[in-house]
C-alpha positions as a printed Julia matrix, in Angstrom:
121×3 Matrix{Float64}:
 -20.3   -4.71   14.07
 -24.16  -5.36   13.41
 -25.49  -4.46   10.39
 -27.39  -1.25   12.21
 -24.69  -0.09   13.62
 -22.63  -0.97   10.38
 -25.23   0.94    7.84
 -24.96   4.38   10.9
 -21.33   4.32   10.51
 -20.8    4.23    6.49
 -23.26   6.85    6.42
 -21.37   9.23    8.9
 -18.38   8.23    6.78
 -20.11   9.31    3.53
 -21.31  12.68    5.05
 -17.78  13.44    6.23
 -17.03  13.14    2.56
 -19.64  15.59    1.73
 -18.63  18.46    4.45
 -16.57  21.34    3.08
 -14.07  21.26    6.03
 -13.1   17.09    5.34
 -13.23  17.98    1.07
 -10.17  20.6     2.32
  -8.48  18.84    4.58
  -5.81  16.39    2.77
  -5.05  14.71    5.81
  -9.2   13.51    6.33
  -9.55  12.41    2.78
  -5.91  10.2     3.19
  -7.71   8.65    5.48
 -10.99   8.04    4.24
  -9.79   6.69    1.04
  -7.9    3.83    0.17
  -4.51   4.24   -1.55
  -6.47   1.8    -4.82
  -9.52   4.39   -4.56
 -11.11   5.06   -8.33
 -13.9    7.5    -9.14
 -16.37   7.02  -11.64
 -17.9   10.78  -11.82
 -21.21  11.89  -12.83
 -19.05  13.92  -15.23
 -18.12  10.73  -16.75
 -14.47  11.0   -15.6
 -12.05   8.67  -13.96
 -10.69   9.69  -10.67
  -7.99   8.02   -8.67
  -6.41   8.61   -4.95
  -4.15  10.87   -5.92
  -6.19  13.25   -8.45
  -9.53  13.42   -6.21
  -6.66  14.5    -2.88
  -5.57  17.36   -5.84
  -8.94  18.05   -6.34
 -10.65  18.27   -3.73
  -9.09  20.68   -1.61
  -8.69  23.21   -4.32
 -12.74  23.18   -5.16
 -13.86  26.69   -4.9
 -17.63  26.43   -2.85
 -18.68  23.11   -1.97
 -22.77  23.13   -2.41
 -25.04  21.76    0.5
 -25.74  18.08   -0.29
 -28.03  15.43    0.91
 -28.01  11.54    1.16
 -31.55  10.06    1.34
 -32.27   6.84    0.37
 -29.33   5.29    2.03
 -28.44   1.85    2.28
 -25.89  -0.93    2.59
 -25.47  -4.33    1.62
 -22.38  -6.74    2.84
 -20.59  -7.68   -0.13
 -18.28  -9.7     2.4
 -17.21  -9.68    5.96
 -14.83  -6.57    5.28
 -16.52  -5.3     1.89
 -20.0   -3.37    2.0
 -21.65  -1.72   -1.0
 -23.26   1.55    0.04
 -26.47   3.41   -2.23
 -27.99   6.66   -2.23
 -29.35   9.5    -3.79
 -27.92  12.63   -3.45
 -28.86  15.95   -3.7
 -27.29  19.53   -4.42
 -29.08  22.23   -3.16
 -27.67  25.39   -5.16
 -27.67  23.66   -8.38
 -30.82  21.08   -7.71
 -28.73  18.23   -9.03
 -29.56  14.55   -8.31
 -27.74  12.07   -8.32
 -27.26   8.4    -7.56
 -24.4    7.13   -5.97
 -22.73   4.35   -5.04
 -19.24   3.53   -2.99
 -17.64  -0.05   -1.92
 -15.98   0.07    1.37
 -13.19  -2.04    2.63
 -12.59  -2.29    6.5
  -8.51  -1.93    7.07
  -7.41  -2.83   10.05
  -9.96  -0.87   12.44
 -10.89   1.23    9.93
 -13.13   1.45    6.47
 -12.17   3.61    3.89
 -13.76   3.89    0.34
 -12.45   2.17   -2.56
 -14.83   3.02   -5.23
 -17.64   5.02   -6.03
 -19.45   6.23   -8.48
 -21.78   9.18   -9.19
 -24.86   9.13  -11.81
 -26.6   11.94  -12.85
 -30.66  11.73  -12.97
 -34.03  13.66  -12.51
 -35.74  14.69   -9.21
 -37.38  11.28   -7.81
C-alpha cells in the first residue's frame, strides 16, 4: 500500500475508534485491536485488550471528537506510528495522541496508544 493510501486508511481506522456505534460494538473493537493492545490514558491509566472491550461499550455518551493534525510514519514494513490531536467538543478537551499499528494478515489493528492531555493549539 503507498504511503497515501496507507496514512487514508489508519485514519478511517482511528475514526472508527472514535464513533459511538464501533466504542459499543464488542465485536468492531475485537477487531480493531490486537489481542497485546495497551493503553496509556490521558487519565494516566493503563489499559489492556480486555479492560478497554469492558469499557468501552459500557461508556454512558461518547462526546463528538476530532483528529486534526494527522499523520503517519512507517516504523517498519508492517508497523506505522500514527499522531494527532484530538479534540472533544462537549468538554473542549485536547489532546495528543498517538497509536502503533501492526498489519495482521490483511488487516491492521492497534497495538498501542496513548492519550496526552494539553491546551487548545
Amino acid at each position: 500500500m503507498k504511503e497515501i493510501a496507507l496514512k487514508e486508511h489508519l485514519y478511517v481506522l482511528e475514526e472508527k475508534l472514535l464513533q459511538s456505534d464501533v466504542r459499543k460494538s464488542v465485536i468492531e473493537l475485537e477487531e480493531l485491536l490486537a489481542h497485546d493492545f495497551v493503553e496509556f490514558g490521558s487519565s494516566g491509566r493503563v489499559f489492556n485488550k480486555e479492560i478497554t472491550i469492558g469499557r468501552l461499550p459500557n461508556e454512558e455518551t461518547v462526546d463528538e471528537m476530532t483528529i486534526t493534525d494527522f499523520e503517519i510514519k512507517l516504523l517498519a514494513s508492517h508497523i506505522v506510528l500514527t499522531t494527532f490531536r484530538l479534540l472533544k467538543h462537549k468538554s473542549m478537551e485536547y489532546s495528543l495522541r498517538s497509536s502503533i499499528w501492526k498489519l495482521t494478515g490483511e488487516q491492521w489493528q492497534m497495538i498501542f496508544h496513548q492519550g496526552t492531555p494539553t491546551k487548545a493549539p
